[in-house]
SEKE-399232 format. One line per 4 residues: their letters; for each residue x, y, z of N, C-alpha, C. Coordinates in nm, 2 decimals. Example, Ala and Ser with C-alpha at 12.3 -4.5 7.8 and 13.67 -1.06 7.14 Angstrom:
2
AS	1.32,-0.57,0.78,1.23,-0.45,0.78,1.32,-0.33,0.78 | 1.28,-0.22,0.71,1.37,-0.11,0.71,1.29,0.00,0.79;
***
This chain:
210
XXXX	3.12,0.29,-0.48,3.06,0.22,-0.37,2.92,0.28,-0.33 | 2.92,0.38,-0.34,2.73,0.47,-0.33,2.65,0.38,-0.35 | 2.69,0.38,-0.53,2.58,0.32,-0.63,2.59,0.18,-0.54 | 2.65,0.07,-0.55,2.65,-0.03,-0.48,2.60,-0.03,-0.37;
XXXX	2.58,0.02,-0.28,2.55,0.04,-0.15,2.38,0.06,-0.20 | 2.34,0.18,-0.29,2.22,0.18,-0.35,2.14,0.12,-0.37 | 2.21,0.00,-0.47,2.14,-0.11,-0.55,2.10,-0.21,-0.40 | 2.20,-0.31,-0.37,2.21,-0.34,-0.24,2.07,-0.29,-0.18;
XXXX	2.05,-0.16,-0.10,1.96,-0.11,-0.01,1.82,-0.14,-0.13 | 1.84,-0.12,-0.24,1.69,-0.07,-0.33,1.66,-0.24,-0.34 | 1.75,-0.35,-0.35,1.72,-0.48,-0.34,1.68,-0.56,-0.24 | 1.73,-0.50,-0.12,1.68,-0.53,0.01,1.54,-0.49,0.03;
XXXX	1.50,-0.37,-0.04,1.34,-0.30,-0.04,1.26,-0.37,-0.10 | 1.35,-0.40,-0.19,1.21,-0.50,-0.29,1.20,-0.64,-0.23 | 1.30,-0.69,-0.16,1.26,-0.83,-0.08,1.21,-0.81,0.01 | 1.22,-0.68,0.12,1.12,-0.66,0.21,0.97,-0.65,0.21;
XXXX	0.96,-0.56,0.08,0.79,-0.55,0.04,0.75,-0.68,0.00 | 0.83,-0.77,-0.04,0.81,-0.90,-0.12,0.71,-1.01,0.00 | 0.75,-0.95,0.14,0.70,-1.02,0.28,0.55,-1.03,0.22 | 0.47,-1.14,0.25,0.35,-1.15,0.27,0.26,-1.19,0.39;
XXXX	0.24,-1.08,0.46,0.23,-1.09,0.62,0.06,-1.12,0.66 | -0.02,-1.05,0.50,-0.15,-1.10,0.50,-0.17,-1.24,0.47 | -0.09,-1.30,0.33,-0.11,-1.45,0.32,-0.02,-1.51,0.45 | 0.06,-1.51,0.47,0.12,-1.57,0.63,0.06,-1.63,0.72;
XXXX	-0.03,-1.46,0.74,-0.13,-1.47,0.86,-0.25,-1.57,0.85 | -0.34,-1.54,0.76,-0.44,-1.62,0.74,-0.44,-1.77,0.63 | -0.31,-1.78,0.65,-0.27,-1.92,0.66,-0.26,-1.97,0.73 | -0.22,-1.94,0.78,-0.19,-1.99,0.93,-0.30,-2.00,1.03;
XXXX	-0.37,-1.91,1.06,-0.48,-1.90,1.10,-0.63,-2.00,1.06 | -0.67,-1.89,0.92,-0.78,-2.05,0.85,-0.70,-2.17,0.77 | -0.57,-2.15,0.72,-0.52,-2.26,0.68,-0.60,-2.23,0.52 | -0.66,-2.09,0.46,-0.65,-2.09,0.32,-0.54,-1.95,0.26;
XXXX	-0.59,-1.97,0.15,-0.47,-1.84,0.04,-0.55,-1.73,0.05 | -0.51,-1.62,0.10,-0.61,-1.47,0.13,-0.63,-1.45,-0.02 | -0.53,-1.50,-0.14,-0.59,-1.44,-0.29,-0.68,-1.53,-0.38 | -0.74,-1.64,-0.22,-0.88,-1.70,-0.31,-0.98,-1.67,-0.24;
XXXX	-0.98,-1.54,-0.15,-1.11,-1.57,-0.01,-1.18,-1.39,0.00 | -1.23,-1.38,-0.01,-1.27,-1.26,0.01,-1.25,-1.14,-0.13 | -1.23,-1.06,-0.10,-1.19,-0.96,-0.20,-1.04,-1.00,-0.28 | -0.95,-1.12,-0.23,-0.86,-1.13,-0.28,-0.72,-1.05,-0.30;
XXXX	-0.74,-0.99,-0.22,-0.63,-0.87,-0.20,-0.53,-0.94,-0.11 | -0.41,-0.91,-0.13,-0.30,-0.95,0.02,-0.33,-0.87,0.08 | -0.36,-0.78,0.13,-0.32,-0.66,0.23,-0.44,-0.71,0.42 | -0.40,-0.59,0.47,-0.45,-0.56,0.57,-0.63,-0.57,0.58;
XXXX	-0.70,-0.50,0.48,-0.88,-0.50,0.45,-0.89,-0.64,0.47 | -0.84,-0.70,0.37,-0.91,-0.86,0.36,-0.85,-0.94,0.48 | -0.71,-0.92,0.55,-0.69,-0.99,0.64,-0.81,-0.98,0.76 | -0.84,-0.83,0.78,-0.97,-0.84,0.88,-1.07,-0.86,0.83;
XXXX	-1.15,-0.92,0.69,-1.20,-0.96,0.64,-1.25,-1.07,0.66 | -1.11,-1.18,0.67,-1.12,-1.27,0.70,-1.10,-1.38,0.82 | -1.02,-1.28,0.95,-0.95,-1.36,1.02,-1.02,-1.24,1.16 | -1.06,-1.11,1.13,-1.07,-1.03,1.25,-0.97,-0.88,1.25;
XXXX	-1.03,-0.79,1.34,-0.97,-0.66,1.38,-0.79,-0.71,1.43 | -0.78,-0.84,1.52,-0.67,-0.83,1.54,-0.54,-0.82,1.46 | -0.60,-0.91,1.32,-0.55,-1.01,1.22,-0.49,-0.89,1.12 | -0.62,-0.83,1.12,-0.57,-0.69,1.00,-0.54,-0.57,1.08;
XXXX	-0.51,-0.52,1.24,-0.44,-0.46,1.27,-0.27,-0.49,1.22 | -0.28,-0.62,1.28,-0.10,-0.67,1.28,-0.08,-0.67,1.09 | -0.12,-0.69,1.02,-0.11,-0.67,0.91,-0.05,-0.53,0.84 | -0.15,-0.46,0.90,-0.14,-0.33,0.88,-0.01,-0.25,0.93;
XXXX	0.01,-0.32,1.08,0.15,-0.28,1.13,0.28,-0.30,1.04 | 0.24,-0.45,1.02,0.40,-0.48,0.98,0.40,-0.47,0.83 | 0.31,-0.41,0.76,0.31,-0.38,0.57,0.39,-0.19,0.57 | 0.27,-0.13,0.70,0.31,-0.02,0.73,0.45,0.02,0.75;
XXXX	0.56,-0.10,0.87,0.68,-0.07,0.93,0.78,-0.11,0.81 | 0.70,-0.24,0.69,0.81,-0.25,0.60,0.80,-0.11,0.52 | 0.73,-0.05,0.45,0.77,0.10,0.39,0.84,0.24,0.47 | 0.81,0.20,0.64,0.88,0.31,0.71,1.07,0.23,0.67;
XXXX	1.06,0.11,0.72,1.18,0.03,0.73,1.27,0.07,0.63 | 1.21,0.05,0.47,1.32,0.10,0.38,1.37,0.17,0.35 | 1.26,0.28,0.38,1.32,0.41,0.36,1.39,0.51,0.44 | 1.40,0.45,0.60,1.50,0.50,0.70,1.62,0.39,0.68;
XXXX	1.64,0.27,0.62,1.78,0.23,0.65,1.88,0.29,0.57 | 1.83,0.37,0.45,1.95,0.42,0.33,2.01,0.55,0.50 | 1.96,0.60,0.55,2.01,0.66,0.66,2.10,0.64,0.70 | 2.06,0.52,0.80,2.09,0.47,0.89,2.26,0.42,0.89;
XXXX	2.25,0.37,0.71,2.42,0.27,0.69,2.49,0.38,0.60 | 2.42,0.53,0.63,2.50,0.65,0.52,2.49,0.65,0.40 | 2.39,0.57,0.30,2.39,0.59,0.11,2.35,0.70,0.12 | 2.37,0.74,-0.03,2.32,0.87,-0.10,2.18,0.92,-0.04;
XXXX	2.16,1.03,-0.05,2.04,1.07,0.00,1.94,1.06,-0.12 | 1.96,1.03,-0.22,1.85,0.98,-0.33,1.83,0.84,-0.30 | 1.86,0.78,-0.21,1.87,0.62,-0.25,1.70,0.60,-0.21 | 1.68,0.70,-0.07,1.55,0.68,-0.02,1.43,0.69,-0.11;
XXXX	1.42,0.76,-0.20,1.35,0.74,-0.38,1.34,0.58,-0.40 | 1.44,0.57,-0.45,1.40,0.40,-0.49,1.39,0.32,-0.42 | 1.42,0.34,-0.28,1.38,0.21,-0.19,1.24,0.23,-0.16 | 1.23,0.34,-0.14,1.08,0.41,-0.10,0.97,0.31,-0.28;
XXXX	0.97,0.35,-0.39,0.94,0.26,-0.47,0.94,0.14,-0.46 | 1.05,0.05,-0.47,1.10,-0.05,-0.46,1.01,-0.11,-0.34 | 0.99,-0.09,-0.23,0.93,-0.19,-0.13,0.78,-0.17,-0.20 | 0.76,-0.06,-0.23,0.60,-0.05,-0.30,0.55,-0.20,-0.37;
XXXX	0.65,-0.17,-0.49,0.68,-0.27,-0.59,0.66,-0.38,-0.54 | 0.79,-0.41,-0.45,0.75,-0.52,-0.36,0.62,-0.65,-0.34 | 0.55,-0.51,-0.23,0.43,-0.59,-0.18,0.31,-0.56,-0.28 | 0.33,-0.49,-0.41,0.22,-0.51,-0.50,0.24,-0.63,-0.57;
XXXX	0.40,-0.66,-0.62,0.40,-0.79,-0.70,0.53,-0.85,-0.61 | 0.51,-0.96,-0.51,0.61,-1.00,-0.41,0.68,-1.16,-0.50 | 0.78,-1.15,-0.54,0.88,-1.23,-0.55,0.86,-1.36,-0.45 | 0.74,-1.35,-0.36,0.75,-1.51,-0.30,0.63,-1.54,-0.28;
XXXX	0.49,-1.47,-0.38,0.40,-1.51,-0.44,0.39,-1.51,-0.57 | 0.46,-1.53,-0.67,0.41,-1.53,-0.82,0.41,-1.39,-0.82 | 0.45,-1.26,-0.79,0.42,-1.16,-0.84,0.29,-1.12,-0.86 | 0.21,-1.14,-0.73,0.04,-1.16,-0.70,0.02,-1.09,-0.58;
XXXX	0.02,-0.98,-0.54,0.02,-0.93,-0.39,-0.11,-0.86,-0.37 | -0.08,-0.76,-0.32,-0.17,-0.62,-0.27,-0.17,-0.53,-0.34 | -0.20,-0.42,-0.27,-0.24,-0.28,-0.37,-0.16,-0.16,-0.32 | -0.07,-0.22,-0.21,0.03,-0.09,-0.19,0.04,0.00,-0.10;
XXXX	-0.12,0.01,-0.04,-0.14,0.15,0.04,-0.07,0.14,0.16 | -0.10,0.05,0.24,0.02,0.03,0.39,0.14,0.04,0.38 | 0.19,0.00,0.28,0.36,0.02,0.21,0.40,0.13,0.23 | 0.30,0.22,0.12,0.34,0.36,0.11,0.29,0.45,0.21;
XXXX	0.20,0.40,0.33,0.17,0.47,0.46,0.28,0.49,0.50 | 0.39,0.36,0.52,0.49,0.38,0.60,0.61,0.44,0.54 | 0.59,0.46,0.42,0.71,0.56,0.36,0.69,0.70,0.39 | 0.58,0.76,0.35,0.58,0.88,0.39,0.56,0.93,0.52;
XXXX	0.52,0.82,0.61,0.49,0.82,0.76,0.66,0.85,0.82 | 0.75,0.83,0.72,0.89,0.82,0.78,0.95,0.91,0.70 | 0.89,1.00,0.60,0.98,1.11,0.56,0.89,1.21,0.58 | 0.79,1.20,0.57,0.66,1.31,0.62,0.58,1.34,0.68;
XXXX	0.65,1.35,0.82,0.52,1.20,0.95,0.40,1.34,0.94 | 0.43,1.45,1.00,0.32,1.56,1.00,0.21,1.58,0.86 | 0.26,1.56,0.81,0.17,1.58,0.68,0.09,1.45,0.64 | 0.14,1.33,0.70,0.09,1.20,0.67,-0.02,1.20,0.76;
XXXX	0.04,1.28,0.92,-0.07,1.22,1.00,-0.21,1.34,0.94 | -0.22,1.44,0.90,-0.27,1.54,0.87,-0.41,1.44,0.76 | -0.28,1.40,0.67,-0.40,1.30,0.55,-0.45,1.19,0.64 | -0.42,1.11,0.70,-0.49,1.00,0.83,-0.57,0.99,0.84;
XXXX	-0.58,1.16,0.91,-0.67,1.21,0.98,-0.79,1.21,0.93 | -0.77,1.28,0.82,-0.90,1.32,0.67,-0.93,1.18,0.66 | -0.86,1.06,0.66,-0.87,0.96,0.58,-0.97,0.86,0.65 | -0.92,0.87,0.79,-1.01,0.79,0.89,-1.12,0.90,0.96;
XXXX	-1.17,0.99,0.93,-1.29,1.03,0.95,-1.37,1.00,0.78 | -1.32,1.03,0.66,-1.43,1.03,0.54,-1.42,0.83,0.56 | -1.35,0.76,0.67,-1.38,0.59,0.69,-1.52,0.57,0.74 | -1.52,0.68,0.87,-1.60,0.66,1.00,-1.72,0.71,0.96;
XXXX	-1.71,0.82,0.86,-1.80,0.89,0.79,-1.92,0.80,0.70 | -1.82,0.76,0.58,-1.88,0.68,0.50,-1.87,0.54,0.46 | -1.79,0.46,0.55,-1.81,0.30,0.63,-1.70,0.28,0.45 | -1.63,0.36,0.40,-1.58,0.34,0.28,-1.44,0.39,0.29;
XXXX	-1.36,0.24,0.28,-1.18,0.23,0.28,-1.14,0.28,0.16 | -1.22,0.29,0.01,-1.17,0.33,-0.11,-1.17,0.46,-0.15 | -1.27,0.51,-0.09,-1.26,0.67,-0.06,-1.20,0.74,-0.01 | -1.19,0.71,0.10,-1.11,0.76,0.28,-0.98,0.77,0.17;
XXXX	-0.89,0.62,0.14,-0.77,0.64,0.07,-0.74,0.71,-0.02 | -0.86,0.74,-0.11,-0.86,0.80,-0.21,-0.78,0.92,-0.19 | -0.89,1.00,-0.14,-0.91,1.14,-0.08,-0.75,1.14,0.03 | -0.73,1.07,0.08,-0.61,1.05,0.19,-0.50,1.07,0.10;
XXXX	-0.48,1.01,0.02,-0.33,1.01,-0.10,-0.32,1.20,-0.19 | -0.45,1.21,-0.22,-0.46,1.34,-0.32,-0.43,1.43,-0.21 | -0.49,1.40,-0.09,-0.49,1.55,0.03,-0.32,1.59,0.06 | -0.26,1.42,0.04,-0.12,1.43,0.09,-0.02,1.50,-0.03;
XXXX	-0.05,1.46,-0.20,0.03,1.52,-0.28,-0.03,1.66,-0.24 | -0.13,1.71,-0.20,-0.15,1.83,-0.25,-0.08,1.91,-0.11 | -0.07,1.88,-0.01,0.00,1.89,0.05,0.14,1.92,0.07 | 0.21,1.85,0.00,0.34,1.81,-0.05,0.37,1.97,-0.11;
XXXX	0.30,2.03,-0.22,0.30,2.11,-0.26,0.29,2.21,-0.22 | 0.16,2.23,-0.13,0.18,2.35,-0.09,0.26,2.41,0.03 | 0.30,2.29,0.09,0.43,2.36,0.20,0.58,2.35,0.16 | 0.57,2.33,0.03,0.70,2.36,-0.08,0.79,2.22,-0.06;
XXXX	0.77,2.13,-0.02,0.87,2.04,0.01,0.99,1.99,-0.14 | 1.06,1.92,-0.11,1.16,1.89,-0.20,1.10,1.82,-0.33 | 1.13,1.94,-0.41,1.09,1.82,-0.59,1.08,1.66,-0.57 | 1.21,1.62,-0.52,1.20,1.46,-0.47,1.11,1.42,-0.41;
XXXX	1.10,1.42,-0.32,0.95,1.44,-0.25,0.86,1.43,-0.29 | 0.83,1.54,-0.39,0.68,1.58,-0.43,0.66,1.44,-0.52 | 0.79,1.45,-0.62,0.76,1.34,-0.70,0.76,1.19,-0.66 | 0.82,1.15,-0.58,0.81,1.06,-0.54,0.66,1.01,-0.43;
XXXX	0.59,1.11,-0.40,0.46,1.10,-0.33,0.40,1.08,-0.45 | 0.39,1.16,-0.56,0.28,1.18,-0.68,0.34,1.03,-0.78 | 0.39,0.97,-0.76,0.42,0.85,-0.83,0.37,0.78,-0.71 | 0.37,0.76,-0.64,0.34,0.65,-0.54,0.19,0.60,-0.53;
XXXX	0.13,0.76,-0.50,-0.04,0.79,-0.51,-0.06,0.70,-0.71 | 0.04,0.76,-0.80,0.00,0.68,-0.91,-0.02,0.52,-0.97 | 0.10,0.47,-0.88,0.12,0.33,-0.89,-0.01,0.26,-0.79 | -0.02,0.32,-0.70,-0.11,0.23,-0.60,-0.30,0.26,-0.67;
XXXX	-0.30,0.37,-0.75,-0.45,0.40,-0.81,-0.43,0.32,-0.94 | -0.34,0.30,-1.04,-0.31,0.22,-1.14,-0.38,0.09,-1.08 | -0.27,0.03,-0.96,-0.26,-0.12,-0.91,-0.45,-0.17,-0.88 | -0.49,-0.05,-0.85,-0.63,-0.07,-0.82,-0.72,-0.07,-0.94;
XXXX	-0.69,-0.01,-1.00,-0.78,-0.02,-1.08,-0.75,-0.15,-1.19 | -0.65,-0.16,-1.21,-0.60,-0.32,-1.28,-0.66,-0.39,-1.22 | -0.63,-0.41,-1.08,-0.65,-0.52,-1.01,-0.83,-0.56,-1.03 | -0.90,-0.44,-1.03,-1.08,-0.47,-1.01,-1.11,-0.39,-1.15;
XXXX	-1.04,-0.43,-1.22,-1.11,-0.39,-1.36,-1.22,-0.41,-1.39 | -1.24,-0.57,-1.37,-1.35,-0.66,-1.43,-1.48,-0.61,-1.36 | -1.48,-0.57,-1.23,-1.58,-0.56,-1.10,-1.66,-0.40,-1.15 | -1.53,-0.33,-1.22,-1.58,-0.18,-1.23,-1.58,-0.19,-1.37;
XXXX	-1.57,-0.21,-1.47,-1.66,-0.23,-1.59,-1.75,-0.32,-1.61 | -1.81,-0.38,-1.48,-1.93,-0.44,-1.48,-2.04,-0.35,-1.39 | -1.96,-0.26,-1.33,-2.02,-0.17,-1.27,-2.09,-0.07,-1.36 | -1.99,-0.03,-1.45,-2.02,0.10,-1.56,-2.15,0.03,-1.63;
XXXX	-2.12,-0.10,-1.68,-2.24,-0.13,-1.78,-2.36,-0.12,-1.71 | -2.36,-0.19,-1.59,-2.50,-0.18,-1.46,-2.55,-0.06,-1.44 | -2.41,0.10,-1.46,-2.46,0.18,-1.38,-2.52,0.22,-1.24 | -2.42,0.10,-1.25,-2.42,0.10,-1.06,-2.26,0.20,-0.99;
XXXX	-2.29,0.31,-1.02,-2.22,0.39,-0.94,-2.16,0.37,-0.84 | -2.23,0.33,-0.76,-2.14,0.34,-0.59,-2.05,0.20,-0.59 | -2.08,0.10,-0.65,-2.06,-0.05,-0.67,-1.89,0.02,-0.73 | -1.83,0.10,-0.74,-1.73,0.16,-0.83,-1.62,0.19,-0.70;
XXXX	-1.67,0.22,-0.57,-1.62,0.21,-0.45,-1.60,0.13,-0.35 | -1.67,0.00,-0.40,-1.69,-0.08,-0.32,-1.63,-0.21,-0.32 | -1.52,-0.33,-0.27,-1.52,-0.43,-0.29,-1.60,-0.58,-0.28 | -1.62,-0.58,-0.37,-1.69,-0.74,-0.37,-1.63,-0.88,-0.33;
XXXX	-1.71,-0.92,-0.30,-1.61,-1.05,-0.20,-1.64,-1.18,-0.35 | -1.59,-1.17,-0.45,-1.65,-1.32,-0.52,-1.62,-1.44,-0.45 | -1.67,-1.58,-0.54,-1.64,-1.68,-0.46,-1.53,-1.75,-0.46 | -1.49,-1.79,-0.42,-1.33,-1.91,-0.37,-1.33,-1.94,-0.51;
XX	-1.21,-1.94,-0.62,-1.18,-2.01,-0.71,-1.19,-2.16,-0.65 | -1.26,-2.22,-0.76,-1.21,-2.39,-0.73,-1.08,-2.44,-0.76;
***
């Protein structure tokens, strides 16, 4: 019954990350697809990108509460204490390739805010912190996270936390730098040829597919 209870919770993760709260929103709102308008990203950046600070706060909330959400309910209904590993994954998974867009989402980071925000709230808010000053600092979301994710595995480490843990932060930080760099391949080896360095941190808004 564990395992069952497991699978169950790790399937519930993945339909919850599956939620598309940025396409939703700015549907609703401009009435277009957030993955033809701007940077093309589902997440929280392009929703305020496109719609406003309000648009991509509430974005940000409820991508952030789905990765706290999965990974406090294995708790909540008693599963294994490993279950929070793969749900914690699983909602990642989710809102990078969501089951109710074509497997076409986001890039993960608010997902996995709210996972570790719920197994490692002090240490999370610690990386935030670093993350939203190198923002305020250098007007740059891709760095701030950058630097925010590394500060937190390294983190992880040095206050000895649970192997699980560690590993499950250092896979998370991997899947979400993978998803990004897949995702803007094209933008950053057009960068490398130009030698346009900073253009390597930066997202470009191309135009509206026809």
């Amino acid at each position: 019954m564990d395992w069952l209870l497991a699978a169950l919770l790790s399937l519930g993760a993945y339909l919850l990350g599956s939620i598309p709260a940025a396409y939703i929103l700015v549907r609703r709102v401009r009435g277009v697809d957030i993955r033809r308008v701007g940077s093309r990203n589902v997440g929280a950046l392009n929703t305020f990108q496109q719609v406003g600070l309000w648009g991509g706060l509430l974005v940000l909330l409820f991508d952030t509460g789905k990765g706290a959400l999965a990974v406090l309910a294995p708790g909540w209904v008693g599963a294994p204490e490993w279950t929070v590993y793969s749900t914690g994954v699983l909602v990642a998974l989710g809102h990078n390739w969501p089951v109710f867009l074509g497997f076409r989402g986001g890039k993960g980071a608010a997902s996995i805010l709210g996972v570790s925000l719920a197994l490692l709230p002090v240490l999370t808010l610690i990386a935030a912190g670093v993350t939203l000053l190198i923002v305020l600092l250098l007007r740059n979301v891709i760095i701030g996270a950058l630097v925010g994710f590394i500060l937190l595995d390294a983190l992880t480490v040095i206050t000895h936390q649970g192997p699980g843990l560690i590993a499950l932060c250092f896979f998370l930080t991997f899947l979400v730098t993978t998803t990004y760099l897949v995702s803007d391949r094209e933008r950053m080896s057009a960068a490398i040829k130009a030698r346009q360095w900073r253009a390597l941190f930066y997202e470009t808004h191309p135009a509206p597919e026809e």
